[in-house]
C-alpha positions as CSV (number, residue, x, y, z in Angstrom):
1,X,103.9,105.9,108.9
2,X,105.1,102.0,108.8
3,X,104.0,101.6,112.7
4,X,100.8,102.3,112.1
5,X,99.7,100.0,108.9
6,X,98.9,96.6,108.6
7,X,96.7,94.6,111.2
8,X,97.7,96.1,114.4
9,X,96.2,93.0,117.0
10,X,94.7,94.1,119.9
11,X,95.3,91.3,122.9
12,X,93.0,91.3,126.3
13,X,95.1,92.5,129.6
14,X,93.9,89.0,131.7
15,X,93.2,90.2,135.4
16,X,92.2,88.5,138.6
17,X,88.8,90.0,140.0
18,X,91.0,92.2,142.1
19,X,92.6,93.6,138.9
20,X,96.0,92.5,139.5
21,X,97.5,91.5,136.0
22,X,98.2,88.0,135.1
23,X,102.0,88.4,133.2
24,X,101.4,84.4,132.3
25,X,98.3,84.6,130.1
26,X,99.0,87.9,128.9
27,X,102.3,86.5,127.1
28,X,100.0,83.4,126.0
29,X,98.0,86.0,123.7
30,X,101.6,87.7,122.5
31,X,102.8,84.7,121.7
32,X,100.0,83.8,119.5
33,X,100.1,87.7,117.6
34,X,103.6,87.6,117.6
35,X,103.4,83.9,115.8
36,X,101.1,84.9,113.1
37,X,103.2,87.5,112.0
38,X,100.7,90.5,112.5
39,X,102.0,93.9,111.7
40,X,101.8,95.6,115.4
41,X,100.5,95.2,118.5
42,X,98.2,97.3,120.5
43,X,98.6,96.7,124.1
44,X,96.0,98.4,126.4
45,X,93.1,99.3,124.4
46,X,89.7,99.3,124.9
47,X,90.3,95.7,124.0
48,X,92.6,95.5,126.6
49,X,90.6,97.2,129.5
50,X,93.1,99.9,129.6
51,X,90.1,101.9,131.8
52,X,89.9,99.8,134.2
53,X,93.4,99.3,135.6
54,X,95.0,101.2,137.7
55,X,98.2,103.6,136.2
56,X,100.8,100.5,138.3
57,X,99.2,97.7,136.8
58,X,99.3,99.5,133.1
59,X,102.9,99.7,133.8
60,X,103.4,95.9,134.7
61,X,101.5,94.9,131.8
62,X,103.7,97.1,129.8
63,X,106.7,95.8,131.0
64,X,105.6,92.1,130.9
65,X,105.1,92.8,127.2
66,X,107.8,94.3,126.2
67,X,109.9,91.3,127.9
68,X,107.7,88.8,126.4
69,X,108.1,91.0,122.5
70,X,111.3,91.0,122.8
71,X,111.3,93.5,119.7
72,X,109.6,90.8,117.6
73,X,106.6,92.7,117.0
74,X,106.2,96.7,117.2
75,X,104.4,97.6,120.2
76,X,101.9,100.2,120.5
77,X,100.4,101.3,123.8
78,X,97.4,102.8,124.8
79,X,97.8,105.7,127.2
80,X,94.8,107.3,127.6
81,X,94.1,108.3,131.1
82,X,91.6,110.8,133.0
83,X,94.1,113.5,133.9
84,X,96.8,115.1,131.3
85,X,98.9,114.4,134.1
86,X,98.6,111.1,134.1
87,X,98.3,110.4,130.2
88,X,102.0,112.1,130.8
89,X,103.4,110.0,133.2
90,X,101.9,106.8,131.6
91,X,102.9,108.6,127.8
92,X,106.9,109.0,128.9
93,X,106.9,105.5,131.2
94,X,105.8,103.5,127.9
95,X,108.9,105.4,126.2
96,X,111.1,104.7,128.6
97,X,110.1,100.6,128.9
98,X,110.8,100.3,125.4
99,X,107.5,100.8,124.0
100,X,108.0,101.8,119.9
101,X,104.3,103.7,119.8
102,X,101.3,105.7,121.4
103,X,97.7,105.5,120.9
104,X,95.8,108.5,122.8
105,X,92.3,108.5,123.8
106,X,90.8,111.7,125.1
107,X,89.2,109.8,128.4
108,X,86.9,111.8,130.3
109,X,84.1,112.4,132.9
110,X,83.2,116.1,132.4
111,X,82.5,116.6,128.0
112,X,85.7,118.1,126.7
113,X,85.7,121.3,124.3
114,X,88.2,121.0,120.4
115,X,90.7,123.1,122.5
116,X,91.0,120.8,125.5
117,X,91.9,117.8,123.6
118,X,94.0,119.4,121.2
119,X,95.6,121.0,124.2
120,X,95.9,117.5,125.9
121,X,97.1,115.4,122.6
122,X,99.7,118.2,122.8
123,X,101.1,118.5,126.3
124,X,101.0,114.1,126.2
125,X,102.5,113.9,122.7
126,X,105.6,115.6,123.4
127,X,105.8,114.0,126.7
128,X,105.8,111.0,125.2
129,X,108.0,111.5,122.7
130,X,107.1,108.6,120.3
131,X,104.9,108.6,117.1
132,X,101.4,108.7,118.4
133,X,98.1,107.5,117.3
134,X,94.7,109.6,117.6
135,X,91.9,107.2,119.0
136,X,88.8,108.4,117.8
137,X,86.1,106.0,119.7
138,X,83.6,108.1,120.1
139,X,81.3,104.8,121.2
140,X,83.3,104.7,124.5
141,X,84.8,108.2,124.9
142,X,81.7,110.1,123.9
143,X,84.1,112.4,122.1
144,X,83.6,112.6,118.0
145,X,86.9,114.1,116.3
146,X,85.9,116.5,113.7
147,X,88.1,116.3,110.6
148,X,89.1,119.6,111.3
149,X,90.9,119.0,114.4
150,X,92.3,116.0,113.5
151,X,94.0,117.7,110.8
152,X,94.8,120.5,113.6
153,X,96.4,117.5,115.8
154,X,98.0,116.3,112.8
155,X,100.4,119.3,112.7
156,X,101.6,118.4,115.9
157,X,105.2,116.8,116.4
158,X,104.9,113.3,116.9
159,X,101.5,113.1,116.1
160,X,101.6,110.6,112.8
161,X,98.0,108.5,112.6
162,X,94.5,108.0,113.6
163,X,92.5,105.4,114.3
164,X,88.8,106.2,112.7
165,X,85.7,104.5,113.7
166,X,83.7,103.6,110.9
167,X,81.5,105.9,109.1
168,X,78.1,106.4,109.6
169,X,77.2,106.1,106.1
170,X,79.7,103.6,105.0
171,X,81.6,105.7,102.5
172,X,85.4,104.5,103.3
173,X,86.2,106.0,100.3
174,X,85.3,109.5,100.6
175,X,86.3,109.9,103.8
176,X,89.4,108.5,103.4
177,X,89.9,111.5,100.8
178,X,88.7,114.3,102.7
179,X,91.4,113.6,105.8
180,X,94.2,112.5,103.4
181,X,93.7,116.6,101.8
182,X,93.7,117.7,105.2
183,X,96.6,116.2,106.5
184,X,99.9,115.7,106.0
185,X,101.3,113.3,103.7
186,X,102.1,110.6,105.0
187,X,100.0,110.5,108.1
188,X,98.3,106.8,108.2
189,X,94.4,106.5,108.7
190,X,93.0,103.2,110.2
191,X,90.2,101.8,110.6
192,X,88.7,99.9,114.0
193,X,85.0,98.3,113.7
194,X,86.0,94.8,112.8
195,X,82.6,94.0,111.1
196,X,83.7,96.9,108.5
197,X,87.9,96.2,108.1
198,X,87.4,94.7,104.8
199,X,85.8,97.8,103.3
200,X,87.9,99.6,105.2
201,X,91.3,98.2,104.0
202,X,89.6,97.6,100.5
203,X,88.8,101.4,99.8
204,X,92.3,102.4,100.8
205,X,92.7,102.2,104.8
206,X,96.1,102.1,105.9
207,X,95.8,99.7,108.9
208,X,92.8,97.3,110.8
209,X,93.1,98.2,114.5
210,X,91.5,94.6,115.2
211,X,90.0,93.6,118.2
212,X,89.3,89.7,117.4
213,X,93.1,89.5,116.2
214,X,93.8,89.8,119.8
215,X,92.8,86.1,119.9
216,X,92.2,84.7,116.3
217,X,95.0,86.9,114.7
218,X,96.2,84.3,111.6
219,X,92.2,84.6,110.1
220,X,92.3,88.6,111.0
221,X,96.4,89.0,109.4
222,X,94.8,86.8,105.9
223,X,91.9,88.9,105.7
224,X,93.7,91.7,106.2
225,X,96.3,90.9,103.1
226,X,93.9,89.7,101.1
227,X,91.9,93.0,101.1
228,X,96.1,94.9,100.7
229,X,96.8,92.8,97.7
230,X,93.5,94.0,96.3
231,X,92.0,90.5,96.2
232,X,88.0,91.4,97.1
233,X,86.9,87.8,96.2
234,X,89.3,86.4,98.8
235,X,88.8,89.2,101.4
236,X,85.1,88.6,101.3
237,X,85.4,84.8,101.7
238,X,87.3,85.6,104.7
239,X,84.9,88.2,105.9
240,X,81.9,85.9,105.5
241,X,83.2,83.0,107.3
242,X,83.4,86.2,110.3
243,X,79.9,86.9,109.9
244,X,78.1,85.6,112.9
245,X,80.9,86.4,115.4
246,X,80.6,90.3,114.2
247,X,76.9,90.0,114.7
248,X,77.8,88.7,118.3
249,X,80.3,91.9,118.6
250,X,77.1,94.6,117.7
251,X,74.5,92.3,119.6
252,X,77.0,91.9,123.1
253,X,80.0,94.3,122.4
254,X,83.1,92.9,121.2
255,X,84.7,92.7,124.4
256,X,82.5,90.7,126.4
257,X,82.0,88.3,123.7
258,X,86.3,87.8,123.9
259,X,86.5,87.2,127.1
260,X,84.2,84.4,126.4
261,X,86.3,83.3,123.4
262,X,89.4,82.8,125.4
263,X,87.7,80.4,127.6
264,X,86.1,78.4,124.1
265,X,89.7,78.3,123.0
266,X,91.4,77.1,125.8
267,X,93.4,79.8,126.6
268,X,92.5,80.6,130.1
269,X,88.7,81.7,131.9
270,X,89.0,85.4,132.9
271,X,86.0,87.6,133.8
272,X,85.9,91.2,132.7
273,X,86.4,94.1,135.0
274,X,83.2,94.5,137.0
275,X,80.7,96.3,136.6
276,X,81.1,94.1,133.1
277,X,79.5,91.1,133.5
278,X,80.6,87.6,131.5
279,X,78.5,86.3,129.1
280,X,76.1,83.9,129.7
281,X,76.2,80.2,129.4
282,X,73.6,79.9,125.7
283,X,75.4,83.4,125.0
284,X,78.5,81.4,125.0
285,X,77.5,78.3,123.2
286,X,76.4,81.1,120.1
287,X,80.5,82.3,120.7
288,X,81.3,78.6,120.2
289,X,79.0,78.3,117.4
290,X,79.9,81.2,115.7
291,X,84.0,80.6,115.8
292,X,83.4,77.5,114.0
293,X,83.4,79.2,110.3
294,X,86.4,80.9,111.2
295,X,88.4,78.4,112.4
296,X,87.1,76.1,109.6
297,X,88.5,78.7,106.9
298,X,92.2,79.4,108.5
């Protein structure tokens, strides 16, 4: 599925400490993926807070994007919400504002069963009517996918692509195998985990679901075609110079540490959603520190 390949960028959703959206900044960060040339964009994410917003100000920041994309850039949007219900409503308002993709988390407070996700992927999947993407994140969902019922959901209509953490034991390769013979051909399997996208995309990966391309997307799109055209020499070079910022996203979590980067770069001082807390000041001057190699290599 061509939505669903490449470097799909992953942009913050900038909010006032009341959580009401800022359209402004948000088309600041577009601007910058849609620039670079990335593949797609992946608008309310766990990159983008999507949790943490209420269901009207996921619709303004839908709407502010698509005005903003203008078409330029696939969109994909993340609908994941605590209630089917709601998932629905949010699933058939994203196809209705334009929206060319959905990415479904199974968001939750009680621990869901195999047949209540399946059940939900279905009932939002055809309410949504637009090629949908499985988010597996088990590290904020607490929800692991089985390959079985991945290849279950894959059967579904409209259902056309997952987005895989990465593996516990590093073997892109493998895995990569064992879902392609259980699902359909065609179906695309990405990779998030941005510390691993090289392997990822190296061993066969069909797209980066990239949280620092959100911000820093011309470094993230030349690794990422680098590690397509094959080129591992390159793709490693690229991937080094990332080093220290992915230890900062495993020692601080990858969100806090780009809210900080936004600041470094200029591009506007937003806190996360409390309870998240910023950053603090040395934590930032590492940020700094580490974005220097990056920037030095684009």
């Amino acid at each position: 599925m061509a939505l669903f390949t490449g470097l799909s960028a992953f942009p913050l959703s900038p909010a006032d400490d009341e959580g009401r959206l800022n359209p402004d900044l948000l088309a600041q960060f577009l601007e910058r993926i849609v620039a670079a040339g990335t593949d797609s964009i992946g608008l309310l994410g766990s990159t983008g807070g999507y949790a943490y917003l209420t269901p009207e100000e996921r619709k303004r920041a839908l709407r502010a994007a698509v005005e903003c994309v203008a078409g330029r850039t696939p969109l994909i949007v993340g609908v994941g919400a605590l209630t089917t219900d709601v998932a629905k409503d949010l699933a058939r308002d994203a196809r209705q504002a334009g929206a060319d993709g959905l990415l479904l988390a199974p968001v939750s407070y009680q621990p869901l069963t195999d047949e209540e996700v399946f059940r939900h992927f279905e009932a939002v999947a055809a309410a949504g009517d637009l090629p949908l993407c499985i988010y597996n994140n088990p590290g904020t969902t607490k929800f692991s996918f089985s390959l079985e019922l991945i290849a279950r959901l894959s059967e579904l209509p409209n259902v056309v692509a997952v987005k895989m953490p990465l593996p516990a034991d590093g073997d892109f390769a493998g895995e990569l195998r064992r879902l392609q013979d259980m699902t359909p051909e065609g179906f695309a399997i990405g990779y998030s985990g941005d510390w691993g996208a090289k392997d990822a995309l190296l061993a066969g990966g069909a797209s980066w679901y990239s949280v620092v391309a959100g911000l820093l997307p011309e470094p993230a799109l030349a690794l990422t075609r680098a590690a397509q055209a094959g080129d591992t020499a390159e793709a490693e070079r690229i991937d080094r110079a990332f080093d220290p910022l992915w230890a900062l996203f495993r020692e601080f979590g990858s969100f806090r540490v780009m809210f900080a980067i936004s600041e470094i770069l200029g591009l506007g001082r937003i806190n996360p959603p409390r309870p998240v807390l910023p950053l603090e000041h040395a934590c930032c001057g590492r940020v700094e520190v580490a974005l220097r190699p990056v920037l030095e290599a684009s």
